[in-house]
C-alpha positions in Angstrom: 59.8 4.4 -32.6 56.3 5.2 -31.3 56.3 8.0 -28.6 53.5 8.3 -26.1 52.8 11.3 -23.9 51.4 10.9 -20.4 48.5 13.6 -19.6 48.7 15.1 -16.1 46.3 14.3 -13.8 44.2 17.1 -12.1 45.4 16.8 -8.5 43.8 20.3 -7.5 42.4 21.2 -4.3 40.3 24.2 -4.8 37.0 24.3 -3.9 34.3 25.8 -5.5 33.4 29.6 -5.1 31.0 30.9 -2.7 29.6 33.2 -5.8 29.5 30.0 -7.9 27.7 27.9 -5.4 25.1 30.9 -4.9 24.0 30.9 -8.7 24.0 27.3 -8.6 21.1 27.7 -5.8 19.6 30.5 -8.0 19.3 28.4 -10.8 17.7 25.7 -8.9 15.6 27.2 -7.5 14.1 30.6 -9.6 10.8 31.2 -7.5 12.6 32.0 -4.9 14.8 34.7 -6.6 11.5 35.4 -8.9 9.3 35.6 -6.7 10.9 38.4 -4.0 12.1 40.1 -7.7 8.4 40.5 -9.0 7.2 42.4 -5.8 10.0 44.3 -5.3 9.9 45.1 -9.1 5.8 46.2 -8.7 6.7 48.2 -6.1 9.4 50.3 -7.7 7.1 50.3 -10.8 3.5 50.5 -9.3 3.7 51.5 -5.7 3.1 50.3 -2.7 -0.7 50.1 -2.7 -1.4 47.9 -5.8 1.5 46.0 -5.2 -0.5 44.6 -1.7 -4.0 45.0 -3.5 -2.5 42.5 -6.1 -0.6 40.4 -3.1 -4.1 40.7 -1.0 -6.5 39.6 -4.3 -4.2 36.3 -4.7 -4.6 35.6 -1.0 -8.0 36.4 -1.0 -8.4 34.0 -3.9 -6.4 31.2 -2.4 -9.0 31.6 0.6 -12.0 31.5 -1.4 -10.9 28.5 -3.7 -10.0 27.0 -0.1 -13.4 27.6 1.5 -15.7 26.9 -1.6 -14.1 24.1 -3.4 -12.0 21.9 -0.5 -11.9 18.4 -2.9 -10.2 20.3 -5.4 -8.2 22.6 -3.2 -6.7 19.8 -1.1 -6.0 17.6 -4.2 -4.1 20.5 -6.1 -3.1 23.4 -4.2 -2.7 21.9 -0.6 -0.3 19.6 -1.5 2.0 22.2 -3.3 1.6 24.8 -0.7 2.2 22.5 2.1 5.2 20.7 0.2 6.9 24.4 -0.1 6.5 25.7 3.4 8.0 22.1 4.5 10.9 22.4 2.1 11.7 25.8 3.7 11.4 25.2 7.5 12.3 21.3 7.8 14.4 20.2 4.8 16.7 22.7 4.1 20.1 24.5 5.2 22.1 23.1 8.7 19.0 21.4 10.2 19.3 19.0 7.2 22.5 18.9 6.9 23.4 18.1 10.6 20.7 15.8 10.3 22.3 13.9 7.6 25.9 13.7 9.6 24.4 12.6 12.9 23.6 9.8 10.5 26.5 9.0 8.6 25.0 9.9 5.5 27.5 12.6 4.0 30.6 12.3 2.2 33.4 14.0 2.0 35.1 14.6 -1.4 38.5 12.9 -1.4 40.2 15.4 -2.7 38.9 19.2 -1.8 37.9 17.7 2.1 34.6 19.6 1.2 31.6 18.0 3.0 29.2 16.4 0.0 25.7 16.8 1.5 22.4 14.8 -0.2 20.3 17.3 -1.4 16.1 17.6 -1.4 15.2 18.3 -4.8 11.6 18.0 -3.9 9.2 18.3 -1.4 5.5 17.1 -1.7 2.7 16.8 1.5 0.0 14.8 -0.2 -1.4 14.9 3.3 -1.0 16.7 6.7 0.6 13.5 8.1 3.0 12.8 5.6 5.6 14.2 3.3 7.3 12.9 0.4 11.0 14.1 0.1 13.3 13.6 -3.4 16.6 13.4 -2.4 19.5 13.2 -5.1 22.3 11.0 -3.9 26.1 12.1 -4.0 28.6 10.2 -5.8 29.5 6.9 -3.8 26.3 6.4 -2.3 23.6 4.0 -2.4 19.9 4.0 -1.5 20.8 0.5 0.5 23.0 2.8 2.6 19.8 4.9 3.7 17.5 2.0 4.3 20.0 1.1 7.1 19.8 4.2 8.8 15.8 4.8 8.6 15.0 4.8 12.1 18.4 7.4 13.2 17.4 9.5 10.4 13.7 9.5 11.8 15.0 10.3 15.2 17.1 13.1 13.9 14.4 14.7 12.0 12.2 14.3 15.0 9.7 11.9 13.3 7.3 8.9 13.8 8.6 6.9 10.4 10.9 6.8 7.3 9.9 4.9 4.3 12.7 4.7 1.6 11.4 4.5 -2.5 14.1 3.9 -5.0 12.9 6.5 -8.1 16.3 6.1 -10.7 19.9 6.2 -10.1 20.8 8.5 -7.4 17.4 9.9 -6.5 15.3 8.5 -3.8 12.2 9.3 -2.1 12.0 9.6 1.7 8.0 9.0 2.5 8.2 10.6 6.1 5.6 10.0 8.7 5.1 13.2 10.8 2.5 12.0 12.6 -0.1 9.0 12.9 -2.1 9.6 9.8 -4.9 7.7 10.8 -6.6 8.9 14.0 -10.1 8.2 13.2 -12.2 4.9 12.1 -12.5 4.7 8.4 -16.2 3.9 7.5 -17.2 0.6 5.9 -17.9 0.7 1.8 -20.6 1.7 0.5 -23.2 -0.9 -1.5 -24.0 -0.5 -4.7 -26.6 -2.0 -6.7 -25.7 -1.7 -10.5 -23.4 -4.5 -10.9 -21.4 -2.8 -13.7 -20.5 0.0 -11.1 -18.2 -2.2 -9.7 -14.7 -2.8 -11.0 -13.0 -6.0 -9.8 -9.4 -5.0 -10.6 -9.5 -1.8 -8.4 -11.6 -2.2 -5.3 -12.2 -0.2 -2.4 -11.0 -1.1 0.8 -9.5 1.8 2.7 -7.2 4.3 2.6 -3.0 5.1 2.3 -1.3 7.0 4.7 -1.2 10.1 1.8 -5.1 10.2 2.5 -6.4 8.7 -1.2 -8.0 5.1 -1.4 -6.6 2.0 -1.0 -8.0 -0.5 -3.7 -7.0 -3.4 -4.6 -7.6 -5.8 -7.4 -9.9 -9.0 -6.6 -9.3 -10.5 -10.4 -6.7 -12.4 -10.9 -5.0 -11.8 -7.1 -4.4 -14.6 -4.6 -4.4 -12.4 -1.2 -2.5 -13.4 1.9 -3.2 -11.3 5.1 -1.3 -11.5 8.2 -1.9 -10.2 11.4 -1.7 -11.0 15.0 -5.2 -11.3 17.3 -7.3 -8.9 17.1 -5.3 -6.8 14.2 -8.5 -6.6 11.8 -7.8 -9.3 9.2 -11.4 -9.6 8.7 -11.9 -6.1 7.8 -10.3 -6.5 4.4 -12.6 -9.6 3.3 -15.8 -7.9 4.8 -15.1 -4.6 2.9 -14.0 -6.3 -0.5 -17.3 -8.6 -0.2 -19.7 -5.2 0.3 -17.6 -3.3 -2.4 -18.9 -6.3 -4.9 -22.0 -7.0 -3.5 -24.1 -6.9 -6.6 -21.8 -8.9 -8.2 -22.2 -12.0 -5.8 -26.1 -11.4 -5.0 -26.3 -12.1 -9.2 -23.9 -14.7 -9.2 -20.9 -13.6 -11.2 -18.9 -13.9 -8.0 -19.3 -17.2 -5.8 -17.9 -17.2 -2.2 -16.3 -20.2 -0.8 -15.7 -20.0 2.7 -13.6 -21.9 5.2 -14.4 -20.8 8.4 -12.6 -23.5 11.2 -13.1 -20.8 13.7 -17.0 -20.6 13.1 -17.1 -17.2 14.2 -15.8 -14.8 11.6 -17.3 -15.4 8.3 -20.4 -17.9 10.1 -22.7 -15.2 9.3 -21.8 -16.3 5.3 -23.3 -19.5 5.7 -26.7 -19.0 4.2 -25.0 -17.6 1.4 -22.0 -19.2 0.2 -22.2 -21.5 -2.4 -19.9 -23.4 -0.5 -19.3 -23.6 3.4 -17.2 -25.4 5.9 -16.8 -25.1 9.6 -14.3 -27.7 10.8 -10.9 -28.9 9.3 -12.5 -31.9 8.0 -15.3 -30.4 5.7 -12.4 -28.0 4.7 -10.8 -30.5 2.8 -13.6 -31.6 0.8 -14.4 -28.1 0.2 -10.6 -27.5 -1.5 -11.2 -30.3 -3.3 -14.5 -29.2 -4.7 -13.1 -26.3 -5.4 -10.1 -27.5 -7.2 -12.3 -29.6 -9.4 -14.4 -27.0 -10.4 -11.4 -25.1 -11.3 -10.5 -27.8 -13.8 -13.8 -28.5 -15.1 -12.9 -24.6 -16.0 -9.7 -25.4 -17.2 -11.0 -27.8 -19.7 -13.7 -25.9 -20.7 -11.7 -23.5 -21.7 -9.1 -25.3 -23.7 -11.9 -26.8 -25.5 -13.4 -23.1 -26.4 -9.7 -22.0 -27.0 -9.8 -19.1 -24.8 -6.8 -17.4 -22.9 -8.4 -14.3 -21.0 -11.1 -15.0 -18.4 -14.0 -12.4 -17.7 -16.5 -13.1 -14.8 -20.1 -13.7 -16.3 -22.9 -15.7 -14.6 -21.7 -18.7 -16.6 -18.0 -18.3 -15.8 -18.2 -16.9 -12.4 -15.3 -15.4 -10.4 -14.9 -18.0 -7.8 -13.3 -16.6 -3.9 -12.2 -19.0 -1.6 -12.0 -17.7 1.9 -9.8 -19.3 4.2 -9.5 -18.2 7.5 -6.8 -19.0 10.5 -4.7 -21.1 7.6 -2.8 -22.3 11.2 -5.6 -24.2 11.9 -6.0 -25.6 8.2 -2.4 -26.3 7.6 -0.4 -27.1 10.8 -2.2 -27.6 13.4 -5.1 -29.8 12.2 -4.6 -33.8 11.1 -6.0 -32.7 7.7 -3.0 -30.3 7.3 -1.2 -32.9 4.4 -4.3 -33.6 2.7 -4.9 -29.6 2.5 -1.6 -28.4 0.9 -1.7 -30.2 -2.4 -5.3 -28.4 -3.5 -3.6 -25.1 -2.1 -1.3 -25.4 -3.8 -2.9 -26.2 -7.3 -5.2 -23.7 -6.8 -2.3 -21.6 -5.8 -0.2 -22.1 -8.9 -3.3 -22.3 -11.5 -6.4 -20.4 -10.4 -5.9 -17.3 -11.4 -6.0 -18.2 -14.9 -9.8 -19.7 -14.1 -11.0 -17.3 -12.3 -10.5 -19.2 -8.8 -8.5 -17.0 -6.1 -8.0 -17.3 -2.5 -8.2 -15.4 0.7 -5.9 -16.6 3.3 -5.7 -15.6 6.8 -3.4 -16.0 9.4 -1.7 -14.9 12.3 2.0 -16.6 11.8 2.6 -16.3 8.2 6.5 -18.7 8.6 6.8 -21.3 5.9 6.2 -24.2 8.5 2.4 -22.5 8.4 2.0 -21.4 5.0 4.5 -23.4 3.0 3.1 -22.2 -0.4 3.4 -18.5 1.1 5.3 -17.6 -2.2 2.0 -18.3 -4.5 0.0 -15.2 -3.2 0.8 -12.5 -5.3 -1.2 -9.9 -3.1 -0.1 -9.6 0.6 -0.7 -7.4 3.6 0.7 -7.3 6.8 -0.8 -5.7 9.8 0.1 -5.8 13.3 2.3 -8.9 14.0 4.1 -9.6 16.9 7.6 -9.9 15.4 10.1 -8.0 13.3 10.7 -11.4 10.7 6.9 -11.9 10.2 7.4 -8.5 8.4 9.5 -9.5 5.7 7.7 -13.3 6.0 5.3 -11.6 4.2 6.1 -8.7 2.6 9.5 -9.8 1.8 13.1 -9.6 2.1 14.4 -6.4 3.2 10.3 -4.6 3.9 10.6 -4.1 7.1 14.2 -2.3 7.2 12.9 -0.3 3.8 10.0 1.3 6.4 7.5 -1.5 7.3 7.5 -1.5 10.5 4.2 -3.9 11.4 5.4 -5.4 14.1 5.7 -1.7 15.7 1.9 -1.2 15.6 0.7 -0.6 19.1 -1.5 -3.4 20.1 -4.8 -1.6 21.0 -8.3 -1.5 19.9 -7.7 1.8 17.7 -5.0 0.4 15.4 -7.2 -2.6 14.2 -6.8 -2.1 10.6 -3.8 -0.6 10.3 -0.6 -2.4 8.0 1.5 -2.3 5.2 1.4 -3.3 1.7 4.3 -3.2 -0.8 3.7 -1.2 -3.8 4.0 -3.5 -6.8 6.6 -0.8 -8.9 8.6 0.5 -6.9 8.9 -2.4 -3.7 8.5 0.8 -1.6 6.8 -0.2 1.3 3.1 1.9 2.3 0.9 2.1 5.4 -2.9 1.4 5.0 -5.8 0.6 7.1 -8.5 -1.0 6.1 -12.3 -0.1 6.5 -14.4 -0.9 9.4 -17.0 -3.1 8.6 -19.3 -3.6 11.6 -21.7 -6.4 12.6 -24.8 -4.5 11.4 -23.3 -3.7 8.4 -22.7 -7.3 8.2 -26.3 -8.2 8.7 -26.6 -5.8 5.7 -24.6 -6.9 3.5 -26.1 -10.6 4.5 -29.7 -9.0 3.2 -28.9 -7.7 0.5 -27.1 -10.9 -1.1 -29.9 -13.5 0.6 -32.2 -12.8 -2.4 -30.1 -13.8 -4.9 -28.7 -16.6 -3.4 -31.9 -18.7 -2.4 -32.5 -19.3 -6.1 -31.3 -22.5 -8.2 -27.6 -21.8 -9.7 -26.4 -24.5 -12.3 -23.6 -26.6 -11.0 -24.3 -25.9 -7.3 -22.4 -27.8 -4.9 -23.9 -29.0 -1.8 -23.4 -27.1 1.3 -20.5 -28.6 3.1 -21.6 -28.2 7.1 -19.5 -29.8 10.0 -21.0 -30.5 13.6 -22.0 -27.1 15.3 
């Protein structure tokens, strides 16, 4: 007969010792046992006076690399030095954990009763403004649980905004807001004129709330942007459009604009190769537009190519759609409009044919092919769901908080994107472009414009 023996269980209720839990720390952190241990060590061993001639050179140092070489001060030493002082005075000890139970977001171990706090395991301050904070999860939680108590946590730790990134199972990064991280106007992209200084999958068009630049790619990217009156929508097209302006005054990029407002992008008339002002003219210039992308997409069947590269005899071709409201609900063109959308929705990118939308209510009655743009940005809208409308489920309760923008001339700009690997959610503004930088840009692409292009498409002009 088969006899089986029944292990005990461990049922014990001891906690861990204080000694224990100290080399623990140690071990996790060494530069802060090394570091008093080295000075206290050259003091024994050297005395007093080198020991601060050495501490004074290093500061001395840090102060000269600081004062002589700031781009590569604040891009490598700031950060780390900034990150450590932060980890010591905000993120650590009972202001961290009392933090963290105010929000609900410790455990306590079922058997011991000992209180399981989340712990930072990193702390990095790309900028002044913002911190990025590595927190490793304990047993039984989940990052879903944190993203629902964002804005207590940002209260707790006194604040503007939380932003939650999921990095790989049980760590998480908090991207915390300290303060508004962009106080000042951020100037309009320069021009170049070598057309092979311009790289259309990474363009310039602003900056992230860490402080570095916020490009984007033009090829191969259908861009929705929402925003409410007067949030800067325009700012993103005007700054991608002087970021490739030697590419469109030679013709490898065409613009195709819709402008039923006739107010925004009028001053692109004289230079588009294709232009409509009124909801009427906008639907033969979608349909121009789809048909040239299929004269592309048989052309390139026939040639038996699969990758597209812009040239000036397969041009990139933008289609620039402004207040998609008025083009697609509000206008009696609206059911003649969606089919080409959508085709060009579904197929252009393949061709080299991408649209620009803008509009102010981004709900599916609006834009029903809303799903189709793979690039979107939301800045200030005027309520919480137009966030996730466009960003997507669950953006605006992982940290973007668009429709929390102040409405006021200084925030124009200003929104969130979604970061395509992680789905973490990151603040932005886009570049100021003004009107005589308009004018500039207008200049500097009339040249190439005025001569004879192959294949040009009439002009399509509504009634002023």
């Amino acid at each position: 007969m088969l006899r089986t023996t029944t292990q005990p269980t461990t049922t014990t209720k001891r906690r861990m010792g204080r000694e224990m839990k100290a080399a623990a720390w140690a071990a996790r952190h060494p530069g802060a046992i090394a570091l008093p241990g080295g000075v206290a060590a050259s003091t024994i061993e050297l005395g007093y006076a080198p020991t601060g001639g050495i501490l004074g050179g290093a500061v001395l140092g840090m102060a000269a690399w600081y004062r002589a070489h700031p781009a590569t001060f604040d891009t490598l030493a700031a950060p780390l030095l900034r990150g450590w002082r932060r980890r010591w005075t905000s993120y650590i000890g009972p202001r961290w954990s009392h933090a963290l139970q105010d929000c609900e977001l410790v455990r306590q171990h079922r058997k011991t009763g000992e209180l399981l706090v989340p712990r930072v395991l990193r702390v990095r301050a790309y900028s002044p403004n913002v911190d990025t904070v590595y927190v490793k999860l304990v047993p039984g939680q989940h990052a879903r649980q944190w993203e629902q108590q964002l804005p207590e946590l940002a209260v707790a730790l006194n604040v503007q905004r939380i932003a939650i990134e999921r990095i790989k199972p049980r760590v998480i990064a908090l991207i915390i807001e300290r303060r508004e991280p962009f106080t000042e106007v951020i100037d309009a992209p320069e021009m170049v004129h070598d057309p092979d200084a311009v790289d259309l999958t990474s363009v310039y068009v602003g900056e992230t709330e860490q402080g570095g630049d916020w490009r984007v790619p033009v090829l191969g990217q259908h861009e929705l942007v929402a925003g409410a009156s007067g949030a800067g929508k325009n700012s993103l097209a005007w700054s991608k459009m002087r970021a490739m302006a030697p590419l469109i005054r030679d013709g490898i990029v065409r613009l195709w604009v819709a402008d039923p407002k006739q107010t925004e992008f009028a001053a692109l008339q004289p230079v588009a190769h294709g232009y409509a002002n009124n909801t009427d003219d906008a639907v033969d210039l979608f349909h121009a537009f789809r048909q040239d992308m299929e004269r592309v997409q048989h052309a390139t069947a026939e040639q038996g190519k699969r990758a597209f590269t812009p040239s000036r005899e397969t041009p990139l071709n933008v289609l620039i759609a402004d207040e998609l409201g008025a083009l697609l609900a509000y206008g009696d063109s609206a059911r003649e409009l969606r089919k080409p959308m959508a085709l060009i929705g579904s197929q252009g990118r393949a061709t080299g044919h991408v649209l620009w939308g803008f509009v102010q209510e981004p709900s599916k009655d609006i834009v029903p092919m809303r799903d189709l743009f793979t690039s979107r940005v939301c800045l200030r809208v005027t309520s919480a769901s137009h966030v996730d409308m466009v960003l997507g489920e669950g953006a605006r309760e992982r940290g973007a908080l668009a429709d929390e923008i102040p409405n006021t001339p200084d925030t124009a700009g200003i929104g969130y994107v979604i970061r395509q690997r992680t789905r973490a959610p990151q603040r932005v503004r886009a570049a100021y472009v003004s009107d005589d930088e308009i004018d500039e840009l207008i200049q500097f692409l009339r040249p190439g414009q005025q001569a004879e292009q192959p294949g040009q498409v009439v002009t399509l002009r509504g009634a002023a």
